[in-house]
C-alpha positions in Angstrom: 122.9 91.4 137.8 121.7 94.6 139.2 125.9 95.3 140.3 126.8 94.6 136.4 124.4 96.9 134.9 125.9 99.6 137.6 129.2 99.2 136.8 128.5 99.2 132.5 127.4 102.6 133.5 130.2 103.9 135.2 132.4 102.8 132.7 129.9 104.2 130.4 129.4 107.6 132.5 133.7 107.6 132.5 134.2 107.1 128.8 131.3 109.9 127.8 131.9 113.3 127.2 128.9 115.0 128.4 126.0 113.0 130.6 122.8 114.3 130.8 120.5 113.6 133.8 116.9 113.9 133.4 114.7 113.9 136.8 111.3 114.4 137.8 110.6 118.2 139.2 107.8 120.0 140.7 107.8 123.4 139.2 104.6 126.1 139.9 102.7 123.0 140.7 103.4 121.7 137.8 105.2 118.0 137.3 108.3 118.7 135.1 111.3 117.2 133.5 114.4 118.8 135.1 117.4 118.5 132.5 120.8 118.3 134.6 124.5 118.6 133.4 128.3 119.7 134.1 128.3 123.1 133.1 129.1 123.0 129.5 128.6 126.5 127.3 127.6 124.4 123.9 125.5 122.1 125.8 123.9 125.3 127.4 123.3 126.5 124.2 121.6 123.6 122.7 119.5 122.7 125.4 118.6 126.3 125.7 117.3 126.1 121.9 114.8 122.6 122.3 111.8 123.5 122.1 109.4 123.7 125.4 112.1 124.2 127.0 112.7 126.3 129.9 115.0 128.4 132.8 114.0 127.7 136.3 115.7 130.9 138.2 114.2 129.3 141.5 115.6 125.4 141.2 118.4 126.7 138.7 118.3 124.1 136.0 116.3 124.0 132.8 113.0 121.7 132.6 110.5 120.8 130.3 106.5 120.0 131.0 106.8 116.4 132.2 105.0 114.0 129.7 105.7 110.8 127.1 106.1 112.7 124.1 108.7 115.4 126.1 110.5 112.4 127.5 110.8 110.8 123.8 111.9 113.9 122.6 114.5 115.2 124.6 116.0 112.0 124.9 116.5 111.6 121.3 117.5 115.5 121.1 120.3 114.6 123.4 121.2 111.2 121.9 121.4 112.4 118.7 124.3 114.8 119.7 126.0 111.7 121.2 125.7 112.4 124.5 124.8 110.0 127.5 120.9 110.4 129.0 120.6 109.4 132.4 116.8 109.0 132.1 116.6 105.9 135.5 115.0 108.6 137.6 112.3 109.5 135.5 111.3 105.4 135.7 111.9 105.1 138.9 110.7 107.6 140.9 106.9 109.6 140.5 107.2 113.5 140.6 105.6 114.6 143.8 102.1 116.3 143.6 100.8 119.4 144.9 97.8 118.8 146.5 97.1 114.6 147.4 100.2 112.4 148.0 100.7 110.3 145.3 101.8 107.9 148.1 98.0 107.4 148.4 97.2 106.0 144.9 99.5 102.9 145.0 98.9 101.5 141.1 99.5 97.3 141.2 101.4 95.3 139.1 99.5 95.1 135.6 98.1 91.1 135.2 99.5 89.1 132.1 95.8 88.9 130.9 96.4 92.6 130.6 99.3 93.3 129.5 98.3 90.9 126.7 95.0 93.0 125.8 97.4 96.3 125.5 100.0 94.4 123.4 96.8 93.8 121.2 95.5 96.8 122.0 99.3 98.1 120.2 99.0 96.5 117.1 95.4 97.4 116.4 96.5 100.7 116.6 99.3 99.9 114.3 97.4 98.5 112.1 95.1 101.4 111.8 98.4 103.8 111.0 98.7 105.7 113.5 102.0 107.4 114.2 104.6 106.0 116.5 104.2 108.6 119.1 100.7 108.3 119.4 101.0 104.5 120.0 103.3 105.1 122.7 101.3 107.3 124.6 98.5 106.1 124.1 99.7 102.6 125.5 101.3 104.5 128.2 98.4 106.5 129.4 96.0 103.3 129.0 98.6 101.4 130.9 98.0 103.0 134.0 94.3 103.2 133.2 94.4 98.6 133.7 96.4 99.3 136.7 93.8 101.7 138.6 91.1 98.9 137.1 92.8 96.4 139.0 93.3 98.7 142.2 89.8 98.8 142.3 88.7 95.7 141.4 86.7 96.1 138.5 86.8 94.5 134.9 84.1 96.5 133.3 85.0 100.1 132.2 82.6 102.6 133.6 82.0 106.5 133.2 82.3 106.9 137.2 85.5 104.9 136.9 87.0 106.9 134.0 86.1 110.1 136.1 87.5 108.9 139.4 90.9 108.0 137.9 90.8 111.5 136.1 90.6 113.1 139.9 92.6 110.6 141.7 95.7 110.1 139.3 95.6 113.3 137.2 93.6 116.3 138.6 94.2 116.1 142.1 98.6 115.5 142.1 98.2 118.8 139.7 99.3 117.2 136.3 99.4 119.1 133.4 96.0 119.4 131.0 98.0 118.3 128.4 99.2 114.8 130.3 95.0 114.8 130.7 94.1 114.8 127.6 96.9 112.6 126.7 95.0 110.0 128.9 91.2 110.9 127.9 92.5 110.1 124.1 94.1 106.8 124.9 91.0 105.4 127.1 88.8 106.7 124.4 90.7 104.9 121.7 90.8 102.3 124.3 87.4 101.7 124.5 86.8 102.1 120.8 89.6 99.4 120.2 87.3 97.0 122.6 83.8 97.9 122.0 83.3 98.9 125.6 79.5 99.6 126.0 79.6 103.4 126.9 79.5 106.5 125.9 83.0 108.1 125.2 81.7 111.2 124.1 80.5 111.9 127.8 84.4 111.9 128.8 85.4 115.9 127.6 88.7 117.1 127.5 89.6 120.2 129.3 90.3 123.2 127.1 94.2 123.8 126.6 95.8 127.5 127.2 95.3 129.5 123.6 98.2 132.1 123.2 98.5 134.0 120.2 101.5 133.1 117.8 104.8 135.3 117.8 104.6 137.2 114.0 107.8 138.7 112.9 107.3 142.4 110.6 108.8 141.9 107.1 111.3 144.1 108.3 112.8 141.3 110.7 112.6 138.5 108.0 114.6 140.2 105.7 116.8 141.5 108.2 117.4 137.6 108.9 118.2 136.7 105.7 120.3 139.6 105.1 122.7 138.4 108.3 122.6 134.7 107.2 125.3 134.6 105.2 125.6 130.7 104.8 123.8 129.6 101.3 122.7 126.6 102.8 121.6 128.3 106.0 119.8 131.1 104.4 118.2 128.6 101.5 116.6 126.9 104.8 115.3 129.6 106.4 114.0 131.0 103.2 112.2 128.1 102.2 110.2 127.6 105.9 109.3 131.6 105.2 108.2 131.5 101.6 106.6 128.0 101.7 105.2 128.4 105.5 106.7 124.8 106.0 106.8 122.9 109.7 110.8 122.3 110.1 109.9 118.8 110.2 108.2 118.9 106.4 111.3 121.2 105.4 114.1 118.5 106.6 111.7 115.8 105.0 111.8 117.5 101.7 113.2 115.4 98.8 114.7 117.0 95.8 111.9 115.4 93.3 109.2 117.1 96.3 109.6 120.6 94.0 107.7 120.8 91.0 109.2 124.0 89.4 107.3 123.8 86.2 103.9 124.3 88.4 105.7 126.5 90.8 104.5 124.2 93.5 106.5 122.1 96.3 104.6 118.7 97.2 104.4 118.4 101.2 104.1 114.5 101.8 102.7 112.4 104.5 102.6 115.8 107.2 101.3 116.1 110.1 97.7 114.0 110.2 99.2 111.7 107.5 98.2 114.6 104.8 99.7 115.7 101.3 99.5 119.2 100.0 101.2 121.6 97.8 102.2 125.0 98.9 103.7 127.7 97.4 107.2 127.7 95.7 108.4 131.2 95.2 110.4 132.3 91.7 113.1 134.7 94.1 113.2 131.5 96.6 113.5 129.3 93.1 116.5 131.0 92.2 117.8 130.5 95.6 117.1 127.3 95.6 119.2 126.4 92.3 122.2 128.8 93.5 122.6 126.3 96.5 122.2 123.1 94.6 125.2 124.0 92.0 127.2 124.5 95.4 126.2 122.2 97.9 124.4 119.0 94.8 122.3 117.0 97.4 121.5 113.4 96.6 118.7 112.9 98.2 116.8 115.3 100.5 116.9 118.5 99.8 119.1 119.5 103.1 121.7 117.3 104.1 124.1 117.5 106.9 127.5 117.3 106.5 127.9 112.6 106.6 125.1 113.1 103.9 122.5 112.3 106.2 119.3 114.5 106.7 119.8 117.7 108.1 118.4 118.4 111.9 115.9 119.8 113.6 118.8 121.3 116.4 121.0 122.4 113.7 118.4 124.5 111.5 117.0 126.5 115.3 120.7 127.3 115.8 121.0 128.6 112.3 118.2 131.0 113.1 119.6 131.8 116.3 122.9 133.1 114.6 120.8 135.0 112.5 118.4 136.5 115.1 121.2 137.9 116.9 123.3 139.6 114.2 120.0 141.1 113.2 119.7 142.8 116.3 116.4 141.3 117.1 116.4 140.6 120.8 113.9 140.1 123.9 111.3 137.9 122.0 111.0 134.4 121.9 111.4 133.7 117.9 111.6 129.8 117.0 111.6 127.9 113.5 107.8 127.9 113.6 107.7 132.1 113.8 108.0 132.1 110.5 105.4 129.8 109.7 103.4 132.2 111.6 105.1 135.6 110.1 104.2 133.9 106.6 100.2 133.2 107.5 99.8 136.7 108.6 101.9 138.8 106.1 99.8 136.6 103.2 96.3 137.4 105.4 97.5 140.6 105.2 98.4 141.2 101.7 94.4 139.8 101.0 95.0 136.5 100.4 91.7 134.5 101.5 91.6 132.8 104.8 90.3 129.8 102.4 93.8 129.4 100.7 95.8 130.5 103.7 94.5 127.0 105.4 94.9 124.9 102.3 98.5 125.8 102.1 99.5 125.7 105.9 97.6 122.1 106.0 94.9 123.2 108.1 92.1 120.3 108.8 89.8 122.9 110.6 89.1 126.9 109.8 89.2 127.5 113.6 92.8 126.8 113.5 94.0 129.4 110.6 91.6 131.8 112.1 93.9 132.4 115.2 95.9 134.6 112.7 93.2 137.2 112.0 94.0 137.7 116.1 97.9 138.6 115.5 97.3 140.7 112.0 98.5 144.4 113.0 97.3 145.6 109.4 93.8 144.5 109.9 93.9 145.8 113.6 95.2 149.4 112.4 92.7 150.1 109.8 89.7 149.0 112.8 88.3 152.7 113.5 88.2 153.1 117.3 84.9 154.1 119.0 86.5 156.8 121.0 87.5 158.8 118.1 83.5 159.5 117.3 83.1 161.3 120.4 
């Protein structure tokens, strides 16, 4: 069996244009995913684009932080350009830790009994909606929870026990805070899910790395516009800058999702399973009707070229185009910047904080907040102490 599966891959590998190989990699004791290939300029270039994704000078290959949701994406970043993603290194060997040998924490083989109760444990979660990628992690994460349970002998869920596996299987082989708290929020919704007896709110997360967002000056925006010359490209762009969209709302967008009679576009089902209505601009408006007489989409609003919805891949590459015909260079500028750019230039222009979050889909204040930090207008008019000397 095991000689048949090798040999449907070779023929696989052989018949493939491009193969990707993903492996484990230890990075600035980090544990990363290392993303390997024959040297290929447009692969280059896409990869290069992903998001999270990053140059190692030192091991000379491109990587991304090793977790569930990186694996799922980047494998279906890569599939989706019809390429072959050799992923059996990732499942089969463990990335090697910094500090304690992962050698030394040998997990067992889960029980049936258990791997019934996460099955269970699967479609509670489904049942309470939560989104795909959540499930999977959290089954993931919560998997290897049992399996340190049964290393150790114990049915019943204690605080000491949640805290030891935190050392032994997360802190001490130097993974990443954000695999932690990927495995805090599935034990907690674990426990929750089985009415374990303790108190979850004991078991806090570790504080994540806060950078400030890259803003782009008005200047730049319109400079990108200017040097997209594509109507489709540049109605794109223009919408995720004059309706601060997420590219993944933007793509999403159906044509009956603009309301042009309120001036309003109707963001469904985003990101915590929220509507909202943002802002639909009368220049972007006209835009917008330009590129329908030319390009007529049936049924979202951006379509690829088969009819099907546009990408993700393709709309970062559009900007890229963009960014480097406008001359604007050394910074790292994605899809979301001008998200970002259009926060601050409204902040900017006065508009209250309030609305800023309503639009953006903010569930908390904090969040908007961060963009009274990047505002250069509000900074400029601070008076400095020194100048009162």
């Amino acid at each position: 069996m095991k000689c048949s599966i090798i040999m449907l891959y070779l023929i696989f590998k052989k018949n493939m244009q491009t193969v990707i190989t993903l492996q484990p990699l230890l990075h600035k004791g980090q544990n990363q995913i290392a993303i390997g290939f024959k040297y290929n300029e447009a692969v280059k270039s896409f990869i290069k684009l992903l998001e999270g994704v990053k140059w190692s000078q030192t091991h000379k290959t491109f990587y991304i932080e090793n977790s569930v949701i990186n694996k799922q994406k980047i494998y279906q970043e890569l599939r989706n350009k019809n390429w072959f993603v050799d992923y059996s290194a990732l499942t089969s060997v463990k990335a090697v830790p910094t500090k304690i040998k992962i050698d030394t924490i040998k997990l067992p083989t889960l029980q049936d009994s258990q791997k019934n109760s996460l099955e269970r444990f699967k479609k509670w979660m489904q049942q309470k909606r939560l989104s795909a990628n959540t499930i999977d992690t959290y089954v993931e994460v919560t998997y290897q929870f049992l399996r340190y349970l049964q290393l150790k002998n114990q049915q019943t869920i204690t605080t000491k026990l949640i805290e030891a596996f935190n050392y032994e299987y997360i802190v001490a082989p130097g993974k990443s805070i954000s695999y932690q708290n990927q495995c805090i929020n599935g034990i907690k919704k674990y426990l929750e899910y089985s009415n374990q007896g303790i108190d979850i709110l004991q078991i806090e997360r570790p504080r994540k790395e806060r950078n400030l967002p890259e803003v782009l000056s008005t200047t730049d925006v319109k400079a990108i516009f200017d040097n997209t010359h594509n109507l489709k490209h540049k109605t794109l762009l223009a919408l995720l800058y004059s309706a601060g969209l997420r590219i993944g709302e933007a793509i999403d967008l159906r044509l009956s999702d603009i309301d042009s009679k309120r001036m309003l576009i109707h963001i469904k089902m985003a990101k915590g399973k929220k509507d909202r209505y943002t802002l639909l601009s009368p220049s972007f408006l006209e835009l917008l009707r330009e590129y329908y007489k030319v390009y007529k989409p049936k049924d979202f609003l951006f379509e690829g070229q088969t009819s099907e919805q546009y990408t993700s891949s393709s709309a970062q590459q559009v900007l890229k185009n963009a960014l480097k015909l406008a001359g604007i260079k050394g910074r790292r500028i994605t899809l979301h910047t001008l998200r970002h750019s259009f926060a601050t230039h409204l902040l900017e222009s006065g508009t209250d904080l309030r609305y800023i979050q309503s639009l953006l889909g903010h569930s908390s204040p904090k969040t908007t907040m961060i963009y009274t930090h990047v505002s250069d207008h509000r900074i400029q008019k601070i008076k400095n102490p020194f100048d009162s000397l």
